[in-house]
C-alpha positions, 0 to 999 in steps of 0.5 A: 128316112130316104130311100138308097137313091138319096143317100149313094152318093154319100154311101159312095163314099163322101160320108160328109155330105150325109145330112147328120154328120155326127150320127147315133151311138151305135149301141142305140142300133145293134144290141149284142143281146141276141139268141145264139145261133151256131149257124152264125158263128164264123168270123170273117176277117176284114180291115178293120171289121169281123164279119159273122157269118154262116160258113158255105154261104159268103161271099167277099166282094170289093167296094166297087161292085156293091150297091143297095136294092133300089127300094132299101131305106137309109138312116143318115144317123145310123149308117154314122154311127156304124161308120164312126163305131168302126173309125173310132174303135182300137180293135177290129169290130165284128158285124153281123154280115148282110145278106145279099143277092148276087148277080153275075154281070153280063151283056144284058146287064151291061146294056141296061147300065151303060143305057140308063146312065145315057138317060141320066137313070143310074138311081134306078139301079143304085150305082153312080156308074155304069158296068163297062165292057172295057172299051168306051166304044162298044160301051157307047154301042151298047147304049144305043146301037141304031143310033151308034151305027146311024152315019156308018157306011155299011151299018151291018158290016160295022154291026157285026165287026163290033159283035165279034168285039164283044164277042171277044170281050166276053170270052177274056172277061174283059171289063165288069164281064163275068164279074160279081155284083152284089145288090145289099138285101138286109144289113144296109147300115152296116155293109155301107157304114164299113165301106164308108169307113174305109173297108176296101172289101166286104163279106156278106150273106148270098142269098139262096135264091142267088145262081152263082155256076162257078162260084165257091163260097166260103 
């Protein structure tokens, strides 16, 4: 067993480089075999999976902004079994949706991000690139601002002209501004086995400690 950081960029999306390319059965994983619960009965209609859920509390979310918590274990077998369970199938295969956290990206998060790839520490937040504001520029400010505005002739005036860049960047939503990012809490094997199978986007569970102003959940 590996941890998230080992197996993104398998998850992400070269699902060849996983050290057990043929996998499990996927029978040997996920027994249908459970107690009904109704609360879990909506079915969400993916590429190629149905996704069950609780009605109210999902949410779909594109391949580009998802990623595991940092602490999450893979199973290179069982994430190729869900993986090769979904390719090899003649029907839509339903799921049962992971649950996830759910945060809005932002300037902070931006920071960290475009800061930790600089020093080479993306694994800590499980993604293989950081967040963006959309202009390489105010992205390498964002990294390292003293060090950005080091040989400026007028650091401040410099400073506060790439502030009000930002400024503007976040008001249009411009680059990952604004956007979603979704941090797989439970369910690893089988949000990243879709994905690694070719789903463009995915369904999940929010959590209900997640602060989502604006958001309608389906």
């Amino acid at each position: 067993m590996k941890s998230a950081a080992y197996y993104l960029d398998a998850a992400l999306w070269d699902p060849g480089n996983l050290e057990d390319s043929k996998g499990g059965r996927f029978l040997d994983y996920y027994d249908k075999d459970w107690e009904y619960d109704e609360r879990f009965s909506t079915k969400y209609y993916g590429k190629n999976v149905i996704w069950i859920g609780e009605e109210g509390r999902m949410l779909r979310v594109s391949a580009d902004y998802v990623s595991p918590r940092e602490d999450n274990i893979f199973d290179a077998a069982k994430l190729n079994a869900v993986r090769n369970h979904i390719l090899k199938s003649s029907e839509r295969v339903e799921l049962d949706a992971a649950y996830a956290d759910v945060l809005t990206i932002d300037r902070t998060v931006i920071e960290e991000t475009q800061e930790g790839a600089q020093s080479e520490r993306l694994w800590e937040w499980s993604i293989d690139h950081p967040f963006t504001t959309g202009d390489d520029e105010l992205d390498e400010y964002l990294a390292n601002p003293e060090g950005f505005l080091e040989y400026e002739e007028d650091p401040e005036k410099r400073r506060e002209e790439l502030e009000e860049d930002l400024r503007q960047k976040k008001e249009s939503g411009g680059g990952d501004f604004g956007k979603l990012w979704v941090r797989i809490r439970d369910g690893n094997h089988r949000a990243f086995g879709a994905l690694a199978a070719g789903e463009p986007y995915i369904y999940v569970i929010v959590m209900k400690n997640s602060s989502l102003p604006n958001v309608i959940l389906e």
